[in-house]
N, CA and C atoms as a LAMMPS dump frame, in Angstrom:
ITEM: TIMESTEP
0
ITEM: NUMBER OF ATOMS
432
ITEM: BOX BOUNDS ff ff ff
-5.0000000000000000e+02 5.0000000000000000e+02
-5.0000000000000000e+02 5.0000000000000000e+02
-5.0000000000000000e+02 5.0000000000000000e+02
ITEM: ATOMS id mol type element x y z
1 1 1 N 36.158 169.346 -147.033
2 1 2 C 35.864 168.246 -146.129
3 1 3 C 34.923 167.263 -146.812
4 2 1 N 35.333 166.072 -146.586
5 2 2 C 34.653 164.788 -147.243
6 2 3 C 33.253 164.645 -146.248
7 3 1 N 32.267 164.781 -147.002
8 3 2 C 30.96 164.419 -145.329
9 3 3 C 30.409 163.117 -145.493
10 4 1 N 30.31 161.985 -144.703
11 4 2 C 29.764 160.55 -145.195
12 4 3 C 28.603 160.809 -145.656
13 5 1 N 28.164 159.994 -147.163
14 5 2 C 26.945 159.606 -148.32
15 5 3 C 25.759 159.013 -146.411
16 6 1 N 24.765 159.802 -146.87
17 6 2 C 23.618 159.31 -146.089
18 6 3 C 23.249 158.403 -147.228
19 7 1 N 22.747 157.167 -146.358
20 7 2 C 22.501 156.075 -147.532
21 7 3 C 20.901 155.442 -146.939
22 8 1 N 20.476 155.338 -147.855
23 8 2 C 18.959 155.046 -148.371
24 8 3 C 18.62 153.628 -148.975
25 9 1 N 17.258 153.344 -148.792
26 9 2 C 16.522 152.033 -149.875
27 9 3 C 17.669 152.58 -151.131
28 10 1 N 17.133 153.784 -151.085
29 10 2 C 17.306 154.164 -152.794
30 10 3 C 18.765 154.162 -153.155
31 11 1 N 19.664 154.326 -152.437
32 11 2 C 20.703 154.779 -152.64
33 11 3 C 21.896 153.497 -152.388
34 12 1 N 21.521 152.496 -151.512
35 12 2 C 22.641 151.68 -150.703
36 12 3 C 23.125 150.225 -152.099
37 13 1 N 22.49 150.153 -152.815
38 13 2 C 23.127 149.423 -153.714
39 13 3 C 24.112 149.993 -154.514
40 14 1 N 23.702 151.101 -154.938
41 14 2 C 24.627 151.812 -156.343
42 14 3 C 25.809 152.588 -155.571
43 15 1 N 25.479 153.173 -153.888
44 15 2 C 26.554 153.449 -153.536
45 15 3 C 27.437 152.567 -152.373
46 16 1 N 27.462 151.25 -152.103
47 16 2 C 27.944 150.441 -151.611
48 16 3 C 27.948 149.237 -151.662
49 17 1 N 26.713 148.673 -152.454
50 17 2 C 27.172 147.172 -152.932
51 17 3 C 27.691 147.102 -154.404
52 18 1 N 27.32 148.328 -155.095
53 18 2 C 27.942 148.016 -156.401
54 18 3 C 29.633 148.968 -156.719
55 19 1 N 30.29 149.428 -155.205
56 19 2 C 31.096 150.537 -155.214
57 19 3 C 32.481 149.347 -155.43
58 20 1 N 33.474 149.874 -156.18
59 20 2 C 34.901 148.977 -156.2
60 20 3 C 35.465 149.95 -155.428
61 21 1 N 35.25 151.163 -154.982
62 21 2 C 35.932 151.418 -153.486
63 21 3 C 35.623 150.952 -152.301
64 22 1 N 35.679 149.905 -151.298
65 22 2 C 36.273 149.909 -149.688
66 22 3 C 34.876 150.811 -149.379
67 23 1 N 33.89 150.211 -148.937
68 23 2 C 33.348 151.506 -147.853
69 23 3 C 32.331 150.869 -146.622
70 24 1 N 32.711 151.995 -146.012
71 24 2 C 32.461 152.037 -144.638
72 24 3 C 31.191 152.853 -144.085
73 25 1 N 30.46 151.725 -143.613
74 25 2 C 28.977 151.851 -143.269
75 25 3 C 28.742 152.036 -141.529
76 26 1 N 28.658 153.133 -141.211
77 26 2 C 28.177 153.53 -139.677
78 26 3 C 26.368 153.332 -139.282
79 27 1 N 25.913 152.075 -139.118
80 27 2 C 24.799 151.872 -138.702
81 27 3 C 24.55 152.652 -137.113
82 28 1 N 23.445 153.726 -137.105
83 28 2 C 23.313 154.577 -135.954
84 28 3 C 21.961 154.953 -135.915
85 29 1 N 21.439 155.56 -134.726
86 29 2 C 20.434 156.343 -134.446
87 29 3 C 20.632 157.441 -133.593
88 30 1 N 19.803 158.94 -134.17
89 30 2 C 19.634 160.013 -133.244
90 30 3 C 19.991 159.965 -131.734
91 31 1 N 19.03 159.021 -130.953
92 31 2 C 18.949 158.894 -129.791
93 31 3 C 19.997 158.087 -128.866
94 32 1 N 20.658 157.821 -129.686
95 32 2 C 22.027 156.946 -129.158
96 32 3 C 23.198 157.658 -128.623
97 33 1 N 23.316 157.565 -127.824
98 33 2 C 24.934 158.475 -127.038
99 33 3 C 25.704 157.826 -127.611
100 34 1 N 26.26 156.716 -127.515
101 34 2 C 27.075 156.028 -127.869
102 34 3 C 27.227 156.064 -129.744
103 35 1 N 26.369 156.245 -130.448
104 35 2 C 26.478 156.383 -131.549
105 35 3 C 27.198 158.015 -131.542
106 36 1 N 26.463 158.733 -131.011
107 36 2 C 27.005 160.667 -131.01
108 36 3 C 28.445 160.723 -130.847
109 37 1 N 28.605 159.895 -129.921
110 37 2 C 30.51 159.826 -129.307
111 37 3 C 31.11 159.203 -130.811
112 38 1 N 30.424 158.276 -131.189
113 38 2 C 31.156 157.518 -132.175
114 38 3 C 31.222 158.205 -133.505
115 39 1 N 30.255 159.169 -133.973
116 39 2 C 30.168 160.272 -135.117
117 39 3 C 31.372 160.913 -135.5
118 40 1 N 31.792 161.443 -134.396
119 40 2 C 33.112 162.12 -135.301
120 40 3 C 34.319 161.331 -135.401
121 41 1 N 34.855 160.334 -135.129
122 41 2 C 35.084 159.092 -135.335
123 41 3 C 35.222 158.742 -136.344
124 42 1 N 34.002 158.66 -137.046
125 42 2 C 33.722 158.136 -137.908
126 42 3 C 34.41 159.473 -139.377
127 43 1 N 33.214 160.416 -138.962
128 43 2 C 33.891 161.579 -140.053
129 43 3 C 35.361 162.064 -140.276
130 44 1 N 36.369 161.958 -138.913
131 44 2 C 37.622 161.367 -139.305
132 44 3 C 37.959 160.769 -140.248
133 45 1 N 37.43 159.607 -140.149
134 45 2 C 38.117 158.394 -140.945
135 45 3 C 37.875 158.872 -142.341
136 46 1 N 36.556 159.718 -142.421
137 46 2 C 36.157 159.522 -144.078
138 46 3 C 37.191 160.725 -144.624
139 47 1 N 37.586 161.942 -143.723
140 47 2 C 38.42 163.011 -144.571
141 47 3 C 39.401 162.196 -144.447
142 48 1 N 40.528 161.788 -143.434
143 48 2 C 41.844 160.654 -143.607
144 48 3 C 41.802 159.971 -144.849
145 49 1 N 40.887 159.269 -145.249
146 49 2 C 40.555 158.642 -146.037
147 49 3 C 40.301 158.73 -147.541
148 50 1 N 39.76 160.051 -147.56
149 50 2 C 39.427 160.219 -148.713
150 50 3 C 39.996 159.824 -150.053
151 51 1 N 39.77 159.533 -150.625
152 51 2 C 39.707 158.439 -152.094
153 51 3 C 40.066 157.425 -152.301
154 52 1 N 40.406 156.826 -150.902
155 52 2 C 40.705 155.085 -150.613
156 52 3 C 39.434 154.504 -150.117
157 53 1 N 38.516 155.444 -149.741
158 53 2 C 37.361 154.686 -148.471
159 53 3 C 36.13 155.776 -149.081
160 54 1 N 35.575 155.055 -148.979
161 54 2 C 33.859 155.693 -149.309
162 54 3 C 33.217 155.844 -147.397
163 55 1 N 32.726 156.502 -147.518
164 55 2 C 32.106 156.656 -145.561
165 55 3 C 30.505 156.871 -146.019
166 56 1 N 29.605 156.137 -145.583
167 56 2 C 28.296 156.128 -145.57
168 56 3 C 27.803 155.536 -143.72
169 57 1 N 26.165 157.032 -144.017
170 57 2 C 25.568 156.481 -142.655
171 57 3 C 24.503 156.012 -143.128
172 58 1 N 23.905 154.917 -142.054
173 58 2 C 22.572 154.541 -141.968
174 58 3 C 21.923 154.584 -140.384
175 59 1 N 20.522 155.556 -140.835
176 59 2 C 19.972 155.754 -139.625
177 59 3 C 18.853 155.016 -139.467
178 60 1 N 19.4 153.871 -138.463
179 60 2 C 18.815 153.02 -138.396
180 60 3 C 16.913 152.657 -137.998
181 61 1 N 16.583 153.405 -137.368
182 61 2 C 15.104 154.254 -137.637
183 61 3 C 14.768 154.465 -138.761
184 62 1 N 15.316 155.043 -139.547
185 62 2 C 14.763 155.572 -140.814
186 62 3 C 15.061 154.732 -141.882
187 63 1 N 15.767 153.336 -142.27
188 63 2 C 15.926 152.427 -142.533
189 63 3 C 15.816 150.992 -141.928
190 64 1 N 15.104 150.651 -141.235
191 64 2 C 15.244 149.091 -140.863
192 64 3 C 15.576 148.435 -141.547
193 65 1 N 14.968 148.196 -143.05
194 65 2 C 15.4 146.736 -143.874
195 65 3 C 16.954 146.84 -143.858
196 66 1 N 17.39 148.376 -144.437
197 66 2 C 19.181 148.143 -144.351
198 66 3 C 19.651 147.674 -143.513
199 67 1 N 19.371 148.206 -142.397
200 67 2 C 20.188 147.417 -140.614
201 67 3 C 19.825 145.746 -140.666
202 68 1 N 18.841 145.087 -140.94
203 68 2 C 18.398 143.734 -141.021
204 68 3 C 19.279 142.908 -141.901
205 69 1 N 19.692 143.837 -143.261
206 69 2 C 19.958 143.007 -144.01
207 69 3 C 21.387 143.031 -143.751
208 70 1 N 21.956 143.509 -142.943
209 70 2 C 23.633 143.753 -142.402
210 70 3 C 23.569 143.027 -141.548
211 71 1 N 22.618 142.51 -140.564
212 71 2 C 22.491 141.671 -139.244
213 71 3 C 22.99 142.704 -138.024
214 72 1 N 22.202 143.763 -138.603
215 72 2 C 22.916 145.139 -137.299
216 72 3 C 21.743 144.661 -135.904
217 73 1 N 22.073 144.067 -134.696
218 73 2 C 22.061 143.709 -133.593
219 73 3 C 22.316 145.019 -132.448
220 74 1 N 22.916 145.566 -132.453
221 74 2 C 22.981 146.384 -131.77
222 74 3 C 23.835 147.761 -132.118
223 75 1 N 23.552 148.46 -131.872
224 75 2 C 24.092 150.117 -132.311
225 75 3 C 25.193 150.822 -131.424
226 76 1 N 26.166 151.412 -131.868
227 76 2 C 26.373 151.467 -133.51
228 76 3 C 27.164 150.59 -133.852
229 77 1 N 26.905 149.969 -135.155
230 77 2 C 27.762 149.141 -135.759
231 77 3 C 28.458 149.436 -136.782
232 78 1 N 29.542 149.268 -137.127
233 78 2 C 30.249 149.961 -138.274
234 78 3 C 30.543 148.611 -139.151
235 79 1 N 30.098 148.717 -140.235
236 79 2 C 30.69 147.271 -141.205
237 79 3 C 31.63 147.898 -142.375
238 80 1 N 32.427 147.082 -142.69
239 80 2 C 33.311 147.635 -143.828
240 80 3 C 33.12 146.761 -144.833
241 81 1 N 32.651 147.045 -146.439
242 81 2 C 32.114 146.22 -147.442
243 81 3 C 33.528 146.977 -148.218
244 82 1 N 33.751 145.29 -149.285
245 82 2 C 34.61 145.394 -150.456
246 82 3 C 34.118 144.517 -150.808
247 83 1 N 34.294 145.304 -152.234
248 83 2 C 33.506 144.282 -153.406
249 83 3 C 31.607 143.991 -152.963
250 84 1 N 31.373 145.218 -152.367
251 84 2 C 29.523 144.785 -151.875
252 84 3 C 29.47 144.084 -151.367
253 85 1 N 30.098 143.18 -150.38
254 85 2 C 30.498 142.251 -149.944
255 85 3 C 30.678 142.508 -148.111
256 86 1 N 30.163 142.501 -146.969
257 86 2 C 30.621 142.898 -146.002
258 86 3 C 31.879 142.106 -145.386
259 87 1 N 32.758 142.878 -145.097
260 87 2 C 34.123 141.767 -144.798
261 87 3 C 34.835 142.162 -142.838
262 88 1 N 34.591 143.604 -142.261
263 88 2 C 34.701 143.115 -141.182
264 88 3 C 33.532 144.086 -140.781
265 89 1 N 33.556 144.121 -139.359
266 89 2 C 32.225 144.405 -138.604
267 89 3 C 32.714 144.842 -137.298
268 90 1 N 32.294 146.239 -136.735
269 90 2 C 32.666 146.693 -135.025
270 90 3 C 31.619 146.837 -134.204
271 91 1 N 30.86 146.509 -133.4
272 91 2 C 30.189 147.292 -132.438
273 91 3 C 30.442 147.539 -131.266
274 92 1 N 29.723 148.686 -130.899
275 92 2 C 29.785 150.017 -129.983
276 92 3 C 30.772 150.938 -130.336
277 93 1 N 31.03 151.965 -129.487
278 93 2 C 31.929 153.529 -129.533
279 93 3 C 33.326 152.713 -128.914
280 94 1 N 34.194 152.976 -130.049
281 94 2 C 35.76 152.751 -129.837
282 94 3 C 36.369 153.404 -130.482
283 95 1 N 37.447 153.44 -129.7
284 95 2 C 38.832 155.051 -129.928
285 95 3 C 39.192 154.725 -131.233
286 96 1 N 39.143 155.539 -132.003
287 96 2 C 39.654 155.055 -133.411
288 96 3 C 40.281 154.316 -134.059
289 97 1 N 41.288 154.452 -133.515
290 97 2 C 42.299 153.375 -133.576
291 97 3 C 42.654 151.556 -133.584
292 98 1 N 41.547 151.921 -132.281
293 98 2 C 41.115 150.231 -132.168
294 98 3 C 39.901 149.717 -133.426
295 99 1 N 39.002 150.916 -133.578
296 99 2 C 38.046 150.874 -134.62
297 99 3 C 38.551 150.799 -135.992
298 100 1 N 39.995 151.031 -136.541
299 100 2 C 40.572 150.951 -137.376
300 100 3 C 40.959 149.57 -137.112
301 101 1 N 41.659 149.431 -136.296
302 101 2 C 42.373 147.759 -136.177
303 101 3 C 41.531 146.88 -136.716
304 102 1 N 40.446 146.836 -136.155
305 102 2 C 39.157 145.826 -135.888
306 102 3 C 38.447 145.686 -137.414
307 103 1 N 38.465 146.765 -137.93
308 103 2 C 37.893 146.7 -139.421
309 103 3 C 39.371 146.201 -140.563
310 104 1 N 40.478 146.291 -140.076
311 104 2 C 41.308 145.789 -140.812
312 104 3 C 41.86 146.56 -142.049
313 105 1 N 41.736 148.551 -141.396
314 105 2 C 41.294 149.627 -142.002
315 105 3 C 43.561 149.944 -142.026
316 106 1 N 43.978 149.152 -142.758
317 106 2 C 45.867 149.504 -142.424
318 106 3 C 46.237 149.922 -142.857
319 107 1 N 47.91 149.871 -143.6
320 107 2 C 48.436 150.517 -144.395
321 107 3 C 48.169 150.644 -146.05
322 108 1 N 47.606 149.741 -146.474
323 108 2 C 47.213 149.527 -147.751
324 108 3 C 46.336 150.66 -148.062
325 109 1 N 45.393 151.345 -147.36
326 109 2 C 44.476 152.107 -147.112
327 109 3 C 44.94 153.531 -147.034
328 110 1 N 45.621 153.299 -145.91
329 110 2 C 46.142 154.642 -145.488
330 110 3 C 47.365 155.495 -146.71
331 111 1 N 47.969 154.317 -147.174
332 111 2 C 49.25 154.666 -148.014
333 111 3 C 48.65 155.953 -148.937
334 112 1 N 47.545 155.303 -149.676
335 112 2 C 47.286 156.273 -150.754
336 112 3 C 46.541 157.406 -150.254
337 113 1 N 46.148 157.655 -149.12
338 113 2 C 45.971 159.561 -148.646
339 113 3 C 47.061 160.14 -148.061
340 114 1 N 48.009 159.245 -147.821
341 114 2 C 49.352 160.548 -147.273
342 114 3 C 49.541 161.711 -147.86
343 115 1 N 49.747 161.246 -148.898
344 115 2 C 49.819 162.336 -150.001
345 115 3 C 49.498 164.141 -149.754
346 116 1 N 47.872 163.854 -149.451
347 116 2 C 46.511 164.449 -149.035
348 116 3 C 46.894 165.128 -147.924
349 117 1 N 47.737 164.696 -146.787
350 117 2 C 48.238 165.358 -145.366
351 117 3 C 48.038 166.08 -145.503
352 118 1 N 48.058 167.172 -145.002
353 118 2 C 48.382 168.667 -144.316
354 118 3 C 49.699 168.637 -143.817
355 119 1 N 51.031 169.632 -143.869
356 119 2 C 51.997 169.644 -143.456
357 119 3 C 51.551 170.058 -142.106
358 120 1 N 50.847 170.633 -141.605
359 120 2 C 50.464 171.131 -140.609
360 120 3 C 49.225 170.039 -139.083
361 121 1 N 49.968 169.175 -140.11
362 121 2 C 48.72 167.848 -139.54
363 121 3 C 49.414 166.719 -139.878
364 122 1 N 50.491 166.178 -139.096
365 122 2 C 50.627 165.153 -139.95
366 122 3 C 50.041 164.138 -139.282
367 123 1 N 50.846 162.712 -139.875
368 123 2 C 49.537 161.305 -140.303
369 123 3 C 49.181 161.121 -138.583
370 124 1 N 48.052 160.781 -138.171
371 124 2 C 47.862 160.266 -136.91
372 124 3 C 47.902 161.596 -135.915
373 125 1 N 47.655 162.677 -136.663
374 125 2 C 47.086 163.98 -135.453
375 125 3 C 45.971 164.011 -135.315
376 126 1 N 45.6 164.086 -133.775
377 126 2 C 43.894 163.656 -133.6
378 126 3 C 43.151 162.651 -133.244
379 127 1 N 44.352 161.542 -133.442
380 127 2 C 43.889 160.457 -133.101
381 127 3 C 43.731 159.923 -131.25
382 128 1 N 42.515 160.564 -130.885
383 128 2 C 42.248 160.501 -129.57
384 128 3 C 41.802 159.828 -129.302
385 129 1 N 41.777 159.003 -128.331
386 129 2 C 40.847 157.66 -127.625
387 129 3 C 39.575 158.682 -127.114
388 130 1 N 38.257 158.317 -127.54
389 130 2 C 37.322 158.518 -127.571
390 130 3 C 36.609 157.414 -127.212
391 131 1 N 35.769 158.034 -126.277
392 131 2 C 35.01 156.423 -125.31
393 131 3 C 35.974 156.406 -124.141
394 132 1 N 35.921 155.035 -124.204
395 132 2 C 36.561 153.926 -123.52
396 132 3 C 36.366 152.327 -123.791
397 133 1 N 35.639 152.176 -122.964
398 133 2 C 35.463 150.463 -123.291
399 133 3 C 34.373 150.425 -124.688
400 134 1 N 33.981 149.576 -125.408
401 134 2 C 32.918 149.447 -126.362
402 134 3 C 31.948 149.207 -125.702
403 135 1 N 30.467 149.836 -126.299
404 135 2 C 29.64 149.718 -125.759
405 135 3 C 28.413 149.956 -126.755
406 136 1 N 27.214 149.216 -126.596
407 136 2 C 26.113 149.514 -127.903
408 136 3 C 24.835 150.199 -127.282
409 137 1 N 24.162 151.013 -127.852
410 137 2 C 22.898 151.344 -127.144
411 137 3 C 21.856 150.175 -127.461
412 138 1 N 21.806 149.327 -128.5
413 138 2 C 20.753 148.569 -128.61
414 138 3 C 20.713 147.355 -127.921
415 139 1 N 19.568 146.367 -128.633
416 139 2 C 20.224 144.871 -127.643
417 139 3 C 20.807 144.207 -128.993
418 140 1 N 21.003 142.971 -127.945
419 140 2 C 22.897 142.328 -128.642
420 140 3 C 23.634 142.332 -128.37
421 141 1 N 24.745 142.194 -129.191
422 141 2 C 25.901 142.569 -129.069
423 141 3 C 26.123 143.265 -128.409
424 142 1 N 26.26 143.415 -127.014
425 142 2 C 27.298 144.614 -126.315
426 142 3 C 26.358 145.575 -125.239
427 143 1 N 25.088 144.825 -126.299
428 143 2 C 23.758 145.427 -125.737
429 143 3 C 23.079 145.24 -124.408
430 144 1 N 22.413 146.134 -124.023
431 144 2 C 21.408 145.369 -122.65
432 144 3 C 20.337 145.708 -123.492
């Protein structure tokens, strides 16, 4: 199992602005429901994924400057960087699927882990609507 890079001061350049893989940044905190619902979600995406998509968290408590310098507004936010570069952006807890749409996470992506399946799993098992509507614990976006 692929587990998302916890990412750090120390760590968030060399493993996501300087990465030529696609990766996907889950801005969250402990105390957030809406982030907890959105966790495995997320760790989905990174085993599906694996060696097309990099999966990194940031806990947003334990990093502020990172969340600031993303313009993270409200929690959780998921941004997707290529090329170190942030290119789309989700907030609150949404069913995967739509959380895939929204990041622009398609076939180009997906093509190269088929491979990877499980005969016993194939593509799109699991894919449960989780949540419901989007929603953020912080303020902002989505926020109260």
């Amino acid at each position: 199992m692929t587990d998302p890079i916890t990412l750090t001061d120390d760590n968030f350049e060399e493993q996501v602005l300087r990465s030529s893989t696609p990766v996907l940044v889950d801005y969250w905190a402990p105390w957030c429901g809406f982030c907890r619902r959105l966790g495995p979600v997320i760790d989905e995406i990174a085993v599906e994924r694996e060696g097309a998509l990099k999966v990194g968290k940031v806990n947003v408590d334990e990093q502020p400057h990172l969340a600031e310098l993303a313009g993270v507004r409200g929690i959780p936010s998921v941004v997707l960087y290529r090329d170190g570069t942030p290119s789309a952006r989700a907030v609150g807890a949404q069913p995967k699927r739509l959380l895939e749409q929204t990041l622009g996470l398609g076939e180009h992506l997906a093509a190269r882990t088929r491979a990877s399946v499980s005969p016993d799993r194939p593509p799109g098992a699991g894919d449960t609507a989780r949540g419901g509507r989007a929603a953020a614990c912080g303020r902002g976006e989505g926020g109260s």
